[in-house]
N, C-alpha and C positions, 0 to 999 in steps of 0.2 A: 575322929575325922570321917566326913561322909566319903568313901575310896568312890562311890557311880559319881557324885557330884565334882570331886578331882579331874576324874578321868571324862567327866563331861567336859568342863573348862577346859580342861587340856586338847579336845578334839575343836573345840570352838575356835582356839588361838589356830590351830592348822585351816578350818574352813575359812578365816577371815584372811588366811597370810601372813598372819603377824610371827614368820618365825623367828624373827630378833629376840623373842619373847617366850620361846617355846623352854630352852634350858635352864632360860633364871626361875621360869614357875616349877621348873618340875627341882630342880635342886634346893629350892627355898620349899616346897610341900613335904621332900624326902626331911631336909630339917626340920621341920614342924613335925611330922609324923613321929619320928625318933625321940624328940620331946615328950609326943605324948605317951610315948609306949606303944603305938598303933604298928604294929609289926608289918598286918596284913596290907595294909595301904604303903607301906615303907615297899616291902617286898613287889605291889605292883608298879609304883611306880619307877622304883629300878629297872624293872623291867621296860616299861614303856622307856626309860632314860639310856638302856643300854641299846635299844632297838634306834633310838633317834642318830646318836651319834656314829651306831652302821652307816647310816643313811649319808652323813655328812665326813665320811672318811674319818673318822678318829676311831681307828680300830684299838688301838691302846684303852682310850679313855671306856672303851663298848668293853673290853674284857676285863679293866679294873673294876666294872660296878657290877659286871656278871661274878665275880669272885666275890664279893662285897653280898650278894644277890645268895649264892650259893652256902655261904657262912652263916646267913640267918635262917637260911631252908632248916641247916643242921643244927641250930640251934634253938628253931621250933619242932623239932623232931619229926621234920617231915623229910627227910633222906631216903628216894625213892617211891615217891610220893608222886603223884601226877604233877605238880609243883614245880618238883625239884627236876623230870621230866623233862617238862616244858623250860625251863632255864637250861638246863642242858642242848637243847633245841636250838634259845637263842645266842649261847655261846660258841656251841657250834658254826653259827650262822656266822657270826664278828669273828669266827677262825677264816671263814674260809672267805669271808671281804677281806682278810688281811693277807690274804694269798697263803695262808697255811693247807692249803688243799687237802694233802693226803689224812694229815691229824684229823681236820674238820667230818672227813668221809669217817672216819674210827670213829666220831664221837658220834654222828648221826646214826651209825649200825648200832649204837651203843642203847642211843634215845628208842630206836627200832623195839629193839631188844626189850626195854622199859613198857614201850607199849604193851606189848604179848601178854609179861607178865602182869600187867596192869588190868591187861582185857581193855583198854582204849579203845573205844566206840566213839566219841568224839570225831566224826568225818571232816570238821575244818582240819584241826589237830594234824592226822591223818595225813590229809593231800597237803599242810604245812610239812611236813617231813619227807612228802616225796619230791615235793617240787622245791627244796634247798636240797635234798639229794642227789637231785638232776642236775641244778647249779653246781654241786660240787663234781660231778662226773662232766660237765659240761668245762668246766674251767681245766681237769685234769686232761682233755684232750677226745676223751670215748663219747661220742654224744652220739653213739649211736645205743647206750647204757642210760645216758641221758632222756632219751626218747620215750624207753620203755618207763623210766621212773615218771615224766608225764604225761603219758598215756593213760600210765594207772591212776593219777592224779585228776584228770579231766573226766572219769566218770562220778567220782566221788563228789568234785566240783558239784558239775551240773544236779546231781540228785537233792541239792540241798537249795532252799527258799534263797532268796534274796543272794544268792551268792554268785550275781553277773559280775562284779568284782575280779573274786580269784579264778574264774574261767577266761576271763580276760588276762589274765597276770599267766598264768599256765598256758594257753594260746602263743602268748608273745615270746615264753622260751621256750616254747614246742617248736617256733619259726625261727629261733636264735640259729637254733642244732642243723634243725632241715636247709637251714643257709650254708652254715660249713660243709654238710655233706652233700652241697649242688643241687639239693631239692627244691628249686627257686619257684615254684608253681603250687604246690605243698603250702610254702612258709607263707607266700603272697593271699592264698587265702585263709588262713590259718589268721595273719598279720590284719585281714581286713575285717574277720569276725570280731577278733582282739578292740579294732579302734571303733564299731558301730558300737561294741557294752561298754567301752569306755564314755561313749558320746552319750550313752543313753541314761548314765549314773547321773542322780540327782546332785551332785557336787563334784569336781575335776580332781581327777586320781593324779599323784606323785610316777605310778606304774605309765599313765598313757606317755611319757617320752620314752619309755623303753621299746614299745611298739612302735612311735614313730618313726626313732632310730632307727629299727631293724628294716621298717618298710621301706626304708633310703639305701639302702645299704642292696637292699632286692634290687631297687631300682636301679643301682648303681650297676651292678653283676646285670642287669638286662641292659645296659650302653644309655641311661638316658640318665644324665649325670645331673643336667639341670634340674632335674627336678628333685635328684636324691640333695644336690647342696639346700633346693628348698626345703626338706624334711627338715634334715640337719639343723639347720638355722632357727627352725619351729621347734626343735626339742631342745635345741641349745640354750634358748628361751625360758621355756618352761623349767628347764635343773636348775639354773642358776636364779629364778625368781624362790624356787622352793628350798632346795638346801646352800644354795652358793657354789664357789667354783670347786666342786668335791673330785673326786677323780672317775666317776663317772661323767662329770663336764669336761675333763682332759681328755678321755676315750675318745668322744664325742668331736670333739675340736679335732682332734687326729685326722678321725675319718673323715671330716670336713675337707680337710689340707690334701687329704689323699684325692678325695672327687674333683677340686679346685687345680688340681697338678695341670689339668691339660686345657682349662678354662681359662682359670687366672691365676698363672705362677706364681707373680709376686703376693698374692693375696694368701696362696696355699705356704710360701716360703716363712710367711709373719706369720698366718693362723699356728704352723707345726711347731716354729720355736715359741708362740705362748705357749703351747701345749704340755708341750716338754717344761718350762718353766713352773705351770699350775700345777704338773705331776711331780716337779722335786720340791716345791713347795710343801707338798703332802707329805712327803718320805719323810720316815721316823729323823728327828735330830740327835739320836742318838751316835756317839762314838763307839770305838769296837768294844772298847773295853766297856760300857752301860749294856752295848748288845750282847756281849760275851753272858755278862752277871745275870742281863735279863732272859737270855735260854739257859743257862744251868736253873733261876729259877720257876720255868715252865716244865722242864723236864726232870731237875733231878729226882724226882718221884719215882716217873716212869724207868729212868736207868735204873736204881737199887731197886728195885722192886723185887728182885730172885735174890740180894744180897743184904737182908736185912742183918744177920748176923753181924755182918762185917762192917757194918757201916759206921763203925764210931773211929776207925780205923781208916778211912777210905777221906781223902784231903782232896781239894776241888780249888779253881784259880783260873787266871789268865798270866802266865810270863814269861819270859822271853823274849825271842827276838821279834820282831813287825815294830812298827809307829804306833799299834794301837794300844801295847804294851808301854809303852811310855805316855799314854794319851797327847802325842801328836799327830794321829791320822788325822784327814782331811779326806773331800770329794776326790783329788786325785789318786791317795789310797783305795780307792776301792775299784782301780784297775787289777788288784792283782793280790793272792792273797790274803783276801776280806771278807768276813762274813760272821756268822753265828757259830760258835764254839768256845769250848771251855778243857782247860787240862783235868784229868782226872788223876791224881799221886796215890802209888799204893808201895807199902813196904815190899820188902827182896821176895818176902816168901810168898804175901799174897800175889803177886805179879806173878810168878812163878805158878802158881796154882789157879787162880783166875785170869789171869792181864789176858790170858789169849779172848775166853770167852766176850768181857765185861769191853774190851775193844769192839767184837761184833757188836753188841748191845749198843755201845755207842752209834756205829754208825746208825744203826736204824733210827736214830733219833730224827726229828723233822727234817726232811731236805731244804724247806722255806721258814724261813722267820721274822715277821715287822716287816717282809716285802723284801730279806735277801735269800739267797740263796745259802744254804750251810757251807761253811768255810773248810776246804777240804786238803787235806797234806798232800805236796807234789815234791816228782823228785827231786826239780831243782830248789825245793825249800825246805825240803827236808819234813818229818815231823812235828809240828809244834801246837796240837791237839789233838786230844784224845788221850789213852790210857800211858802210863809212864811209872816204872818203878820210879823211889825218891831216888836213887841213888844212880841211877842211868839219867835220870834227866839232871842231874849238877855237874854229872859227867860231862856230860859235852858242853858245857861251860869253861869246870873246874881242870876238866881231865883226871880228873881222881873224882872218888864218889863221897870224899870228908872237902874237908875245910882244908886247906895249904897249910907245912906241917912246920915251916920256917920261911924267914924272910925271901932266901931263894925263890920260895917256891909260888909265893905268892906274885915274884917281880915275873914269872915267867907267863905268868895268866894274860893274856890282853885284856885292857883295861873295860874296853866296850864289852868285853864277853862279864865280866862282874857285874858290868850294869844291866846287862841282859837278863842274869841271872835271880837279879834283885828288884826288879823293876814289876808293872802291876800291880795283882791283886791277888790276895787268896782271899776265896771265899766263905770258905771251911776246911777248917781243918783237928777234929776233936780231940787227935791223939797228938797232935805238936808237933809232929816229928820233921813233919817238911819244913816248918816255923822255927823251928830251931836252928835247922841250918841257915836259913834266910836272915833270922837274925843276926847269928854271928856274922852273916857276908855287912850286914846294912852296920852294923859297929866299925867298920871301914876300917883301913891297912893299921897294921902294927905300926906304931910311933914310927919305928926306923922306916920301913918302908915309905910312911906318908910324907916322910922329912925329905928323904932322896926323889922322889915323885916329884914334892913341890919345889925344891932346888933346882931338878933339870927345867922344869918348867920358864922359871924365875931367869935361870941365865938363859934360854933357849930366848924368851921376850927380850932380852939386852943383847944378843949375841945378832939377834936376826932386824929387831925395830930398832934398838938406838943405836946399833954401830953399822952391818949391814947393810941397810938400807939408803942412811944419807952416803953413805960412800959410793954405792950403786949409781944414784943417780948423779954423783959429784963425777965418778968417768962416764954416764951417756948410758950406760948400761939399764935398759926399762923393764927387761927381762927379769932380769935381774934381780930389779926394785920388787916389780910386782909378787915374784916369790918370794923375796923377803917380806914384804907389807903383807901376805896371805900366812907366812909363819908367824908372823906375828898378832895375830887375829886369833889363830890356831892355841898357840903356846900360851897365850892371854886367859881364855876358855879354858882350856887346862888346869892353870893356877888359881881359876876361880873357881873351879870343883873341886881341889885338894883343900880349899880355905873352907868349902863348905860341908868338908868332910862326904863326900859324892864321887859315884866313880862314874867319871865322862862316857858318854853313848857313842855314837859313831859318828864319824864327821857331821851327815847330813844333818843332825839333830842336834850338834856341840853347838851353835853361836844362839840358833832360836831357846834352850833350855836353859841357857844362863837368866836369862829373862823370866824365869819361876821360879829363880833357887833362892834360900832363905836369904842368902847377903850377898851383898854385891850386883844386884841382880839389876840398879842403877850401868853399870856398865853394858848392856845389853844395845842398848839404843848408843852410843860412840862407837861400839864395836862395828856395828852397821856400818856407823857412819864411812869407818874406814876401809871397810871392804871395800866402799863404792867410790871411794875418793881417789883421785887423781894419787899417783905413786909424790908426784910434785910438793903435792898439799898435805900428805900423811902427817909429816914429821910433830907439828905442833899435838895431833889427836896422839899418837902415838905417846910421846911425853905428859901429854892430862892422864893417859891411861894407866902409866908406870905410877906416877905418882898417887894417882888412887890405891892401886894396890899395892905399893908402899904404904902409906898409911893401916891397909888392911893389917899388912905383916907385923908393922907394929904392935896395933891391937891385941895381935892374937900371939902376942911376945915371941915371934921369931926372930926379931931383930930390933935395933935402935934407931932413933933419927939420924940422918946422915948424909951418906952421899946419894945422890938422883938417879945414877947410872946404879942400874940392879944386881949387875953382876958382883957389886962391892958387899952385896948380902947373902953371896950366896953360902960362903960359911959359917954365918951365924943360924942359917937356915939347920943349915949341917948339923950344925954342935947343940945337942937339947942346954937352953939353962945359960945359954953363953952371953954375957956382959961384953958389951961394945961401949 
């Protein structure tokens, strides 16, 4: 495959604007290339494929092909190679679009580093590395770090032919920094050298709305609002003709809403909440528990990295208590202990010998990841990432650091704390040892215990929905009703995690998790029903629901056909084997 005449067509489809078009060619030539064995053309145009989807906020999909990118470095044996280099570069680069800041700044000193020993004389190369360095110093907050990395960028720029380009693109974040630090005369000219080389490039750069933006945003900080909302509008234009609504068109629309506040409210009120709309649009769909799995596997490298001895030993997971451990979090979960993190399990003695260090080592791990912040243990929640003997973390479940050693002991556990216990993910775990215990909890109560479980449950539904309740409302009593129809909802959920051999969560999560359990899980939607129904109207849902789970009991030979009131089973429940 010709890779100059690829990568011609592929700059074609951008000068015409056909970017509908820009990732089925470049994903159908990576197929094709792979076909032919063409490594070198595979390897560019990942490249160009990772650099695109920067561009268009898909930071995930920009570091799966840079992994993808980096695999075939090493298995052309170019590992350290100017190559492999310059991939480091642009993974860096989709680190720190994806808000990974501090990582992205380590991998760039990293690329730095690479140069030297390389002796890289490549001056695009070069001023590419200081001026995503600057982004990153620029994003962490220091742009006055920022400044000096493009300064040193801008002589290199300009010494090289044809490169009005990236002296335009270094310009435009030389005037980003000089805006935050109040240098609004600085940036304004700095901002208008930027859009005359833009203006004067034989075809319209993707960079000239970054300039634009910024020249609005001066305008705006010098009081003349109207004409910063016209920038705005002109660049707002141009992102979204070329990558779509990416989250630099969200940024954009922000600032818009913000200049719009004292012009035209209503107008600034719609613009902010698109805004906000187009930016959780973007946000990863991941739940805690994919984000959890996908930073253990970004980092656990970097954790074991001083623990290699140990590590066949060393178990990894998400469990416990939170909704994300159950995979029922939601958007309103991630008001409050939410984010990226992973448990790390280590035996009595390793704990004992490392737990304190391999704890620091965690924390250093990214503060940002996929766009959250790291998920961090507070007092009111106690621990529930980071390092953990096996046997202090089943602790505070089990209260003992085994398994419950009789029936006793296990009725005395709360039931939600079992599920806590047993719920999630491990991720690894090579010596077994946490998995052993996990198993035994997931083989659920001793007979005896699971019979007296489902028993009180069973009359708890007959003592509270079929006698309680119509009696309730038979004296006037609504109060009354309503707690009983709420026990009965309760006690219901119950009996149908004992039948599905499952130990019940906590309230908040008892009526929606019936609805994913292997059986019964048809009851989930009546049970609604009744929560929401009038105390009046219960009684017929009430009696469909007993007799479903009647039939279950059957089924699963705790009792015989018979009587409808449930309490009439509760000692066949009782008694293992019993003939009615």
């Amino acid at each position: 495959m010709d890779t100059q005449r690829v990568l011609a067509e592929l700059d074609a489809l951008f000068q015409r604007g056909e970017y509908d078009k820009v990732e089925p060619f470049m994903v159908d030539h990576i197929v094709r290339a792979e076909a032919e064995g063409d490594k070198g053309t595979t390897l560019s145009l990942l490249n160009e494929l990772m650099g695109y989807y920067r561009s268009v906020s898909r930071f995930r999909d920009s570091l799966n092909v840079a992994n993808k990118a980096l695999n075939l470095l090493e298995e052309l044996g170019l590992k350290n190679s100017l190559h492999y280099a310059t991939t480091l570069l642009n993974i860096a680069t989709a680190w720190r679009a994806d808000g990974q800041t501090q990582r992205a700044i380590g991998l760039f000193e990293e690329v730095g580093r690479l140069f030297l020993a390389l002796q890289v004389q490549d001056a695009f190369l070069v001023a590419t590395l200081y001026n995503n360095l600057a982004l990153a110093w620029q994003e962490a907050g220091d742009h006055a770090k920022a400044i000096q990395f493009l300064e040193a960028a801008l002589p290199i720029s300009r010494s090289r032919p044809d490169a009005e380009h990236d002296v335009a693109v270094s310009l435009t974040n030389l005037a980003q920094s000089r805006i935050r630090l109040g240098q609004l005369a600085e940036a304004r000219a700095a901002l208008e050298e930027a859009l005359q080389l833009f203006d004067a490039l034989p075809r319209p750069s993707g960079h000239a709305s970054a300039a634009v933006a910024a020249l609005a945003e001066v305008c705006f900080r010098e009081g003349r609002a109207q004409e910063a909302a016209t920038l705005y509008e002109r660049a707002l234009a141009d992102v979204e003709a070329r990558y779509g609504r990416n989250q630099h068109y969200a940024d954009m629309l922000e600032s818009l809403a913000t200049v719009l506040e004292t012009i035209d409210p209503a107008r600034s009120a719609q613009l902010l909440a698109e805004a906000r709309a187009t930016a959780d649009a973007l946000r990863p769909s991941l739940n805690g528990l994919d984000l959890a799995r996908s930073y253990y596997e970004s980092f656990r490298g970097d954790l074991l990295s001083d623990w290699a001895p140990i590590c066949h030993r060393i178990a990894f997971g998400l469990v416990g208590h939170g909704s994300e451990c159950f995979g029922f979090d939601d958007e309103l979960s991630r008001d409050h202990d939410f984010g990226p993190g992973f448990c790390v399990w280590l035996t009595d003695a390793d704990h004992e010998a490392i737990g304190r260090q391999l704890q620091a080592d965690y924390e250093q791990l990214p503060s940002e990841f996929a766009g959250f912040p790291a998920r961090q243990n507070s007092p009111r929640s106690g621990q529930r990432v980071g390092v953990f003997s096996i046997s202090g973390f089943y602790s505070q479940f089990l209260g003992a650091p085994e398994l419950p050693k009789s029936d006793a002991d296990w009725l005395q556990i709360p039931e939600e704390l079992l599920a806590a216990a047993c719920n999630g993910e491990v991720f690894s775990d090579p010596a077994g040892e946490f998995t052993r215990i996990r198993n035994a909890l997931l083989a659920y109560y001793p007979e005896g215990v699971m019979r007296r479980k489902l028993a009180q449950a069973v009359a708890s539904m007959a003592q509270s929905g079929q006698y309680n309740l119509p009696r309730a409302l038979k004296r006037h009593e609504p109060a009354a009703a309503l707690m009983a129809q709420a026990e009965f909802v309760r006690q219901a959920c119950i009996a149908i995690y004992v039948l599905n051999r499952r130990y019940a969560p906590v309230a908040k999560w008892l009526h929606r998790s019936v609805g994913v359990l292997p059986q019964l899980a048809h009851l989930h939607e009546p049970l609604g029903q009744l929560a929401q129904a009038p105390a009046g109207d219960a009684g017929a849902l009430v009696e469909s629901i007993c007799a479903e789970l009647l039939q279950a009991l059957i089924a699963q030979g705790f009792t015989q056909p018979g009587d409808s009131f449930l309490e009439a089973h509760v000692d066949a429940i009782l008694t293992p084997n019993i003939q009615t």
